[in-house]
N, C-alpha and C positions, 0 to 999 in steps of 0.2 A: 791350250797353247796360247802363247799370249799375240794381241792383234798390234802393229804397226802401222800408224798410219802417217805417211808423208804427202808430200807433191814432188812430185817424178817430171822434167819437164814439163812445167806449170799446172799437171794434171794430178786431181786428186787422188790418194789409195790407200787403202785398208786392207791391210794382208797379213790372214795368219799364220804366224812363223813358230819354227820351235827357238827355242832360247839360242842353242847353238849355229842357229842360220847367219853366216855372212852379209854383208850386204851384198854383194858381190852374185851370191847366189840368189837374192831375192829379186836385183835386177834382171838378170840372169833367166832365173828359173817359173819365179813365180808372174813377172810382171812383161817376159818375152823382147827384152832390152837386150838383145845377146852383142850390140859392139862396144858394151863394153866387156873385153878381153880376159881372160885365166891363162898367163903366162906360168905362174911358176908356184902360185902358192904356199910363197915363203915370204913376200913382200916386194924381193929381190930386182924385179923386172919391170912394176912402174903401167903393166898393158891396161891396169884395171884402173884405172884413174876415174875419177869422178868428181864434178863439184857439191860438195854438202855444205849446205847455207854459205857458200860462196867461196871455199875452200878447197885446196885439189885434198881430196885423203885417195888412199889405195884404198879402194873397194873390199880389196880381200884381207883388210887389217880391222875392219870394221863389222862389231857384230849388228845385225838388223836393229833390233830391240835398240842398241844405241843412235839408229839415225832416228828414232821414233820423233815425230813432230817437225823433222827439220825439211829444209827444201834442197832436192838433189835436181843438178842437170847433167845427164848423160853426155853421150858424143851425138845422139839421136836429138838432144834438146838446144845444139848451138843454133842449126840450120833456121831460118827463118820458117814459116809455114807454105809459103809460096815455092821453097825448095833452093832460093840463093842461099847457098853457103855462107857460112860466119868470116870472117875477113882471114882468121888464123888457118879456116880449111881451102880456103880460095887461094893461102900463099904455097900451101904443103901441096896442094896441086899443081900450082904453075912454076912451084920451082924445085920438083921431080923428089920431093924430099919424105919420100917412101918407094919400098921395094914389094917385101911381099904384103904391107900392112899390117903382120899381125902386131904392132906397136902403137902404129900410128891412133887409133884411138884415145890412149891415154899419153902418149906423149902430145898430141893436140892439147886436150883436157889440162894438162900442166902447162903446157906454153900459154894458152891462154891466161889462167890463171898467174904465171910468173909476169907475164906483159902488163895484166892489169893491176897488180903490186908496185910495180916499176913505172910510173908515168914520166918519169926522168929520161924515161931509156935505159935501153941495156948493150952495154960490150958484145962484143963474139965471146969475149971469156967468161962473163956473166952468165951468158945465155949458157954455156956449157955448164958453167957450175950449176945450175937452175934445173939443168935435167940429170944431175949425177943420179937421180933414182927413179929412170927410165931408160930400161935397153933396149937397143935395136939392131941384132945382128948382121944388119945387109948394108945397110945406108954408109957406114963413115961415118955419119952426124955432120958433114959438109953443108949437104942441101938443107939436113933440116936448120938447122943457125940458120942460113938465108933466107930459108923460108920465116922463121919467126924474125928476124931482124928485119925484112919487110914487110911484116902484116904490126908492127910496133906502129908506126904511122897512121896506118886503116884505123885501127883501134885506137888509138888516141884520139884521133879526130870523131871518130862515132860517137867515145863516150863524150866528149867536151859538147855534141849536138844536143 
């Protein structure tokens, strides 16, 4: 079987997979990272979101063997160590922009990622276009846009420190 080795929220790993392992499943299964989410396992749903080497991919579109070398951060990798939330989970909280959660994981994981693309800013139409390939059956996507149109600020100021 062939061995994988990345860093997982800044942590190092070496994991052996079979050729057909997901990434998805390896965060998942073999490395015990379970929020990031298995909506639908067609692509379609956006829950398995993740960044590799700084990019949002679906987890579940991705075979392991291919992130071999690269650096992944989960929804477990935003938080600081101390436990404050990243600014994008600090605004999905305080502006109710989840219902049962099972989204909320990777639609974070892509806000993030679309916000720090965008240093300009982004519209409410923007921000909707930016998550056309993340579903969330409860929300409306009301709060979430609000919540990611006010964590654009947080984050722009962080990264400029």
């Amino acid at each position: 079987m062939p061995q994988v080795t990345l860093t997982v929220n800044g942590k190092a790993a070496t994991v052996e997979v079979e050729g057909r392992t997901l990434l998805v499943e390896l965060l998942r299964e073999k490395l015990g990272l379970t929020g990031t989410h298995v909506g639908c396992d067609t692509s379609q749903c956006g829950a398995c979101v993740v960044h590799v080497d700084g990019n949002s991919v679906k987890a579940c579109t991705m075979l392991a063997v291919q992130a071999d070398g690269s650096s992944i951060t989960t929804i477990e990798g935003l938080a600081k160590a101390d436990g404050t939330l990243h600014p994008m989970q600090e605004m999905f909280r305080e502006h109710h922009a989840l219902q049962c959660g099972f989204c909320t994981p990777g639609m974070v994981m892509a806000a993030v990622d679309l916000v720090a693309k965008n240093p300009q800013g982004l519209t409410e139409e923007q921000i909707r276009h930016g998550l056309e390939g993340n579903l969330c059956r409860c929300t409306g996507y009301h709060n979430i846009v609000k919540a990611i149109s006010a964590a654009q600020p947080l984050m722009h100021a962080k990264a400029a420190e």
